[in-house]
N, C-alpha and C positions, 0 to 999 in steps of 0.2 A: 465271810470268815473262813470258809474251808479252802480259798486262795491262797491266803496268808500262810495254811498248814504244808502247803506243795514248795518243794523246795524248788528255785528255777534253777540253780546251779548246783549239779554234784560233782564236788572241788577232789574226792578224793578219786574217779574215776578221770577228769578233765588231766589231773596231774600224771597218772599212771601212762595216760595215752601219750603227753607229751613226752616222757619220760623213755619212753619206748620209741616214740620216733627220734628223737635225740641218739638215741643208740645205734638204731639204727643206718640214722645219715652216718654218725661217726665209723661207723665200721665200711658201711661203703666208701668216704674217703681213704679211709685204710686199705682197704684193697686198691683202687682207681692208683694209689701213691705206689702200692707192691706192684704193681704191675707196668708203671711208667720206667720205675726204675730196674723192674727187670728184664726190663727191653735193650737195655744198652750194654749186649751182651759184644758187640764186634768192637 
């Protein structure tokens, strides 16, 4: 019975974490893109 009370999944810490690497890929593609194209300075 005190199995059943432990929750196996905490959905709203699981979300937060995704949520924040999300972010953070997207800002690194963002930069890797500013810096490709501000190389093509010649």
């Amino acid at each position: 019975m005190i199995v059943s009370k432990i929750p196996l999944v905490d959905w709203g810490m699981g979300t937060a974490i995704i949520v924040v690497f999300g972010v953070v890929c997207a800002v690194m593609i963002l930069v890797v893109l500013n810096m490709v194209k501000g190389d093509k300075k010649k």
